[in-house]
N, C-alpha and C positions, 0 to 999 in steps of 0.2 A: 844314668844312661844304661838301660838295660839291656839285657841279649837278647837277641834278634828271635824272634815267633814266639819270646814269652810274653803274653801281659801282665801285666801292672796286677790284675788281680789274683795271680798267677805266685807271681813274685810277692803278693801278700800272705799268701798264705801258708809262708814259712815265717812270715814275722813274728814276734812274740806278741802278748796281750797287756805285757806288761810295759814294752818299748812305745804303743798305744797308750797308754796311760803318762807314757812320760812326755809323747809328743802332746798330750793334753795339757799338760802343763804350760806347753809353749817356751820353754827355756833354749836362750839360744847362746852359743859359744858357749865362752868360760861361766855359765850363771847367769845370764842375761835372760829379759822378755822381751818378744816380739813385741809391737804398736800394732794398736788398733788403727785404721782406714778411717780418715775425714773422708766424707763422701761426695765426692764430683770436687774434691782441692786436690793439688800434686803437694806434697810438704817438702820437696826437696831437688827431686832429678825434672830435666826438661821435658819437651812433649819427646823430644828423639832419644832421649835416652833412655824413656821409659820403654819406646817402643826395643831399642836393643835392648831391654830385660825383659820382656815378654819372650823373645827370642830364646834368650839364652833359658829360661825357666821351663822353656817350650820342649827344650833337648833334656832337662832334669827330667822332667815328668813330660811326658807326651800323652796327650788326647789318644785315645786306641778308639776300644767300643763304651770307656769310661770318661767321664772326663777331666781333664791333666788340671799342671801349674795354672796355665793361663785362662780358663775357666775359673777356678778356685780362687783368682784374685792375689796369687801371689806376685807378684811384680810392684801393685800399687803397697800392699802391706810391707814391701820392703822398701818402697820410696816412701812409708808413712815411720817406719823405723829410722830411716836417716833422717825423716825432719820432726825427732821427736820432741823436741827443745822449742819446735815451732807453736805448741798451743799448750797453756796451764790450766791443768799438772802436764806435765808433760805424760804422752803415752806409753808408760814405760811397764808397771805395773797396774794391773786390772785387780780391781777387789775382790770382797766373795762376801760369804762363803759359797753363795750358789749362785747358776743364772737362774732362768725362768723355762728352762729346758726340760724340767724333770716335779713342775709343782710347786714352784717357791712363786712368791706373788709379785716379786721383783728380780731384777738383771742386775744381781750386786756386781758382776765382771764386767758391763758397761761404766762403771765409776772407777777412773782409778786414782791413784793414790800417790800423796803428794812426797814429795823423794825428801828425805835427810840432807845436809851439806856434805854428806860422805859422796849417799850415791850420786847424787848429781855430778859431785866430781866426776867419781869415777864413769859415769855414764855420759861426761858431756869426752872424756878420756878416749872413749871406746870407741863411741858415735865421730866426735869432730877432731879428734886427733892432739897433739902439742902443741902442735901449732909454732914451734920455736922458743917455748917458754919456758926458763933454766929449770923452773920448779917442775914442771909434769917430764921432765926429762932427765931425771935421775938414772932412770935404765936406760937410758936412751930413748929416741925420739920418735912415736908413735903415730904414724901415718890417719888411722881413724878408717871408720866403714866409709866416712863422705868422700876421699880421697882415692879409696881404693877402686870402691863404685862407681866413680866419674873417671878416673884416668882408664881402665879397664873399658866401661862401655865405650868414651873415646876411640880406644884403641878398635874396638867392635865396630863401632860405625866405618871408624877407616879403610876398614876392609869389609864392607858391604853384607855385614853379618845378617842382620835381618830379610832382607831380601833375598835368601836362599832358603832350600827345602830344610825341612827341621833333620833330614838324612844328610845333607851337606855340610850342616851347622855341625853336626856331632863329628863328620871325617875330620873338620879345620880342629876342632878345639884338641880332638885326638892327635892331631899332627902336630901341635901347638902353634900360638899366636902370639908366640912373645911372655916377657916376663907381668908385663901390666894385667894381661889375659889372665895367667896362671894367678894372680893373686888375687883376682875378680873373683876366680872361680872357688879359690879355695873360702871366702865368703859367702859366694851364692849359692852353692851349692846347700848347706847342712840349714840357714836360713828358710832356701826354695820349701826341703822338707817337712822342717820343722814347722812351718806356716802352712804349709798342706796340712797338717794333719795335728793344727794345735787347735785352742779353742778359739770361733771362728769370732769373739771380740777379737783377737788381735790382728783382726786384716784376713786371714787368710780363710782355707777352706772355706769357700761361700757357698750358702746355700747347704752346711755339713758335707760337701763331696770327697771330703776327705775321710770322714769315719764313713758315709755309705760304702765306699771305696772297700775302706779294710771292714767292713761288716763288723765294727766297733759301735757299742752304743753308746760312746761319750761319759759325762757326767751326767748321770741318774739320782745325784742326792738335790731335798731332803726327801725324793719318794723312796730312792732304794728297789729293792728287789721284794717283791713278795714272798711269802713262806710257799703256794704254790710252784712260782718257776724255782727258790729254791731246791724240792721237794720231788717235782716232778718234771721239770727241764722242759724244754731242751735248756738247759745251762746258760744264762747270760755271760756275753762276751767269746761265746764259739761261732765260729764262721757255718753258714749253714753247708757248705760239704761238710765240715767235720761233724757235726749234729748227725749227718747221716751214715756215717762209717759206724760199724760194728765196733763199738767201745765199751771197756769193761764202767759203764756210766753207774754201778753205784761204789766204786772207789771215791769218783770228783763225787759223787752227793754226799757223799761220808765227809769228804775234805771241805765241801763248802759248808755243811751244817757246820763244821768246826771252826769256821770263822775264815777260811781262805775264801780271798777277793774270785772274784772271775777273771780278772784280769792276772790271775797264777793259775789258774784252771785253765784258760784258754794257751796260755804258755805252756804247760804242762804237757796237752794235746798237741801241739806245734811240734814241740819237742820230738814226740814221739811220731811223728812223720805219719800221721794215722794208722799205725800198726798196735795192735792191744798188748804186744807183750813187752815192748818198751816202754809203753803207755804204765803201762802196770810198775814196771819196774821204779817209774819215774815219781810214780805217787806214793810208792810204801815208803819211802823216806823222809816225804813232808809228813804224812801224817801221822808219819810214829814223833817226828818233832812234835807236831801241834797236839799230841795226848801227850806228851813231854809237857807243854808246856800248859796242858788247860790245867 
């Protein structure tokens, strides 16, 4: 829920490059992956409940002049996460080592992969709860995303959530809506994100609106970076305002011939709020480490 007359891209451009790389990953909670989206099936929540998660992912990220959650397909990604049990393998984890995004001749992250007796455990744990069963209730008794997500939107239809302005949704949930709400939210939320802006097998970001967004270029192997934009830049993984601030740019060309990602280059920059002297300060300690360590 952001502040009022910032946008979204606005608010990206303090993010780091490397916080991008991690929502690439698409890790969600404690270690978990998002599910990839069966396309035109619900895997789990009704037609009305999806519509209250459309709602509620409306208010995490909102449509500005870019566009939000509910563009990006997070809602159905996260009704494809609750019903991951629903199709074999389950859609838990995605393969690799590449997709077909960057010159590889196949989509190994559209294959994913078949779970151990552990994780499934632990994943049918996470996902479908205890259930009342003495064995998965050693620590006590584990509610589950499917229990949290349904009583929560529940409680959201009850009180006519979707049918108000995405400004009105944001006053109730600030006011609060109950204990069911708050625990909705403390799920939907880092989900909403992380599926915005993970890789877009897992349901979300569609269409990449989520790295067009943060002006992230994704997963680029096995092409990689040329020696070119090494060389002579502008630098993969910099947001094109910071491309254009006066920066001391052959520090990061020094740093990236040495092996630093762009995704610590574009952090680096961030960092230093586009000013060159914090910029500079920022860089002479990575790359006295990386001649340390070459």
């Amino acid at each position: 829920m952001g502040q009022q007359g910032t946008t979204r891209r606005e608010a990206l451009k303090v993010a780091s490059g490397t916080a991008m790389a991690v929502f690439a990953a698409s890790t969600l909670g404690d270690g978990g992956v998002a599910v990839a989206v069966e396309p035109g099936k619900a895997a789990f929540l009704t037609d009305e409940e999806l519509r209250q998660l459309r709602a509620l992912v409306d208010v995490f990220i909102p449509a500005d002049q870019d566009p939000g959650a509910v563009q990006g397909g997070c809602a159905e990604a996260i009704d494809a996460l609750l019903g991951a049990f629903a199709v074999s393998p389950p859609r838990i984890y995605a393969g690799g080592p590449f997709s077909d995004r960057a010159g590889a001749s196949r989509n190994d992250f559209a294959q994913f992969l078949t779970l151990d007796r552990y994780e499934e455990r632990a994943w049918r744990l996470r996902i479908e709860g205890s259930g009342g069963r003495a064995e998965l209730e050693r620590n006590g008794p584990v509610p589950g995303w499917q229990r949290l997500y349904r009583d929560g939107l529940g409680a959201l239809a009850a009180v006519g959530f979707a049918d108000q302005t995405v400004t009105e949704r944001e006053l109730r949930l600030r006011q609060g809506l109950g204990p069911q709400v708050d625990a909705l939210v403390e799920v939907a939320w880092p989900h909403t994100w992380q599926l915005m802006y993970g890789a877009p097998e897992y349901g979300g970001n569609k269409d990449l609106v989520g790295w067009k967004l943060a002006v992230w270029d994704g997963d680029v192997q096995p092409r990689g970076w040329s020696r070119a934009q090494i060389e002579t830049g502008p630098l993969p993984g910099t947001t094109a305002v910071l491309e254009n601030l006066p920066l001391p740019f052959e520090e990061l060309l020094k740093l990236s011939a040495m092996g630093g990602s762009s995704e610590l280059v574009h952090n680096l920059l961030v960092r230093a709020d586009g000013n060159a002297s914090p910029l500079r300060d920022a860089v002479q300690p990575v790359l006295q480490e990386a001649r340390r360590d070459a």
